[in-house]
MARVO-672681 format. One record per residue (C-alpha): x, y, z; residue number from 0. Coordinates in steps of 0.05 Angstrom, whole numbers, m for minus. Layout:
// MARVO-672681
      X      Y      Z num
      X      Y      Z NUM
...
***
This chain:
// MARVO-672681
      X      Y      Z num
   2050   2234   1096   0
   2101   2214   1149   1
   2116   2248   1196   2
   2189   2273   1180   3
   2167   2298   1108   4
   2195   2336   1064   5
   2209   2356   1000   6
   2278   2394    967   7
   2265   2424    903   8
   2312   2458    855   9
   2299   2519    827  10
   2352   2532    775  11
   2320   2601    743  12
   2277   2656    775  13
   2222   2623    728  14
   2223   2562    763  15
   2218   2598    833  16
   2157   2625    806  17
   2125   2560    782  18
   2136   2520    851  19
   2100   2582    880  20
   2052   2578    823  21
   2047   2498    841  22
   2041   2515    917  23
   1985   2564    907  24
   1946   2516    860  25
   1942   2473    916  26
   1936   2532    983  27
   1859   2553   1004  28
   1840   2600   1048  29
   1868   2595   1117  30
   1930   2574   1106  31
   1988   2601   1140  32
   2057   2587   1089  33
   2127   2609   1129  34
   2180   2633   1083  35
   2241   2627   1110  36
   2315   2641   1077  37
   2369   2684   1083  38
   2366   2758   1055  39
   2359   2754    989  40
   2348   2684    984  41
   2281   2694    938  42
   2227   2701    993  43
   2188   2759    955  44
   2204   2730    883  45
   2170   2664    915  46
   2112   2718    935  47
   2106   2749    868  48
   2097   2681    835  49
   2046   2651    885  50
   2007   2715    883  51
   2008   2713    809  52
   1980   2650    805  53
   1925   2669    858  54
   1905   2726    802  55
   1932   2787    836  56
   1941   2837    796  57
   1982   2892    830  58
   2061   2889    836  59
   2083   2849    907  60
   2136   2877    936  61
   2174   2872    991  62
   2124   2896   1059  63
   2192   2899   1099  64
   2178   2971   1124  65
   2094   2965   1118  66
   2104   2898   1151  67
   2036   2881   1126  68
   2012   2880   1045  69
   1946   2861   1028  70
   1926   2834    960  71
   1854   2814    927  72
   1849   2765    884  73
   1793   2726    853  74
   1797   2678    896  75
   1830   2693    966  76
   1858   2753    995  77
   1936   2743   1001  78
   1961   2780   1056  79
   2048   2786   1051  80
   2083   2800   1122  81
   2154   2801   1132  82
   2171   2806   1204  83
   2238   2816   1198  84
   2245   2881   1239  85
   2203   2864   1292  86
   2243   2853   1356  87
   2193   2816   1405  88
   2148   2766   1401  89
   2095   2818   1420  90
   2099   2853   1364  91
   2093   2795   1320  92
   2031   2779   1361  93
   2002   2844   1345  94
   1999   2834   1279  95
   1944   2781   1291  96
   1969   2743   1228  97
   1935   2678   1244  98
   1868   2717   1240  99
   1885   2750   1178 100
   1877   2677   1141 101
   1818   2677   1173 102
   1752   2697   1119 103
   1788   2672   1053 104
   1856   2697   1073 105
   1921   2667   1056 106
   1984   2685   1095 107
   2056   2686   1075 108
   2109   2710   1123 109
   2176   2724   1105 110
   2218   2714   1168 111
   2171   2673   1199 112
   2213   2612   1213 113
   2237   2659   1272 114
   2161   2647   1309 115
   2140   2593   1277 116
   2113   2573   1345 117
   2068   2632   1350 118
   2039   2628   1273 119
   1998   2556   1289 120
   1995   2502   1236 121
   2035   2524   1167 122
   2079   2499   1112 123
   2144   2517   1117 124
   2186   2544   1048 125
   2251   2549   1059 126
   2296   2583   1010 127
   2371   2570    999 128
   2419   2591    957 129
   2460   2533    936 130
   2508   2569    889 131
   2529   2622    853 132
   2489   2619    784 133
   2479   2695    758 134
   2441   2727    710 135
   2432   2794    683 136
   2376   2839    711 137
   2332   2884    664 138
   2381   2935    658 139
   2436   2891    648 140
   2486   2938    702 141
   2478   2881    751 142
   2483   2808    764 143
   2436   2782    814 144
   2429   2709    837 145
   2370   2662    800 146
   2385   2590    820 147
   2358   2564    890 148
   2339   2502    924 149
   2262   2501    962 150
   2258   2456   1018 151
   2183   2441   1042 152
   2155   2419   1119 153
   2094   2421   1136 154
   2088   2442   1201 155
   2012   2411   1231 156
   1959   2378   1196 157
   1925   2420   1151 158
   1985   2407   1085 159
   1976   2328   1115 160
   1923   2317   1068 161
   1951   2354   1007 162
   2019   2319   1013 163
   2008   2275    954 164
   1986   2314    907 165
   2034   2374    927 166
   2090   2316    915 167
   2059   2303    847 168
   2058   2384    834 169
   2126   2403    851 170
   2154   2330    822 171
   2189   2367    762 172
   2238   2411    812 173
   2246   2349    863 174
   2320   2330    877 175
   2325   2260    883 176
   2343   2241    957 177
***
């Protein structure tokens, strides 16, 4: 892996954010630390829903904007979901102790987390953007929200270093030409 990699997907349909979360999770074990960054609305939690699906978890995922902190068992790992978006210091984002929680078969996703990066250790980076303006109908039908994305991945450290190949090979059917 060099040491500038990284990889733009595109994600034209909500189904296809789920199955480069599906393809990330395939490839995550426990310990790992993924930072999902993007702005509001960008598809942080439908990128959660999808990884934790494919981890086995069966309860809903939702947003832990106000819990801060969701926990999830699975089969295999325990997911834990953090979105640090209201927290104002980097005190309180210590607090959380969210490198420990991927400690003992935990995996950690953290919505915001691109803001203290520098305090969450060695992770892979997600970034979410919305590249335009492609809607489709909800359930109900009454609104429009947005589906299509692109998914730029970093690694940030070593531990994605040796996984880089085959999460090139995994995600190879959303890759943008560069």
């Amino acid at each position: 892996m060099p040491p500038s990699a990284r990889l733009t997907l595109h994600a034209p349909s909500l189904d296809a954010t789920h199955a480069i979360a599906a393809a990330i999770a395939g490839l995550s074990r426990a310990g790992d630390v993924i930072v999902l960054a993007g702005e509001m609305g960008a598809g942080k939690t439908a990128f959660a829903q999808g990884f934790g699906r494919a981890l086995g978890v069966a309860d809903p995922i939702t947003s832990p904007t106000f819990t801060l902190v969701h926990s999830y068992d699975s089969p295999m790992v325990t997911l834990h979901h953090a979105d640090i978006y209201r927290l104002e210091q980097y005190a309180e984002v210590a607090d959380l102790a969210l490198g420990e929680l991927s400690e003992f078969d935990g995996i950690v996703l953290v919505e915001w987390g691109d803001l203290v990066s520098a305090l969450l250790g060695e992770h892979l980076e997600v970034r979410l953007v919305m590249p335009d303006f492609v809607l489709e109908p909800d359930d109900d039908d009454a609104a429009r929200v947005p589906v299509a994305r692109d998914i730029v991945l970093t690694p940030g450290g070593a531990p994605w270093a040796s996984r880089w190949e085959r999460l090139e090979r995994a995600v190879a059917p959303w890759r943008v030409p560069c």
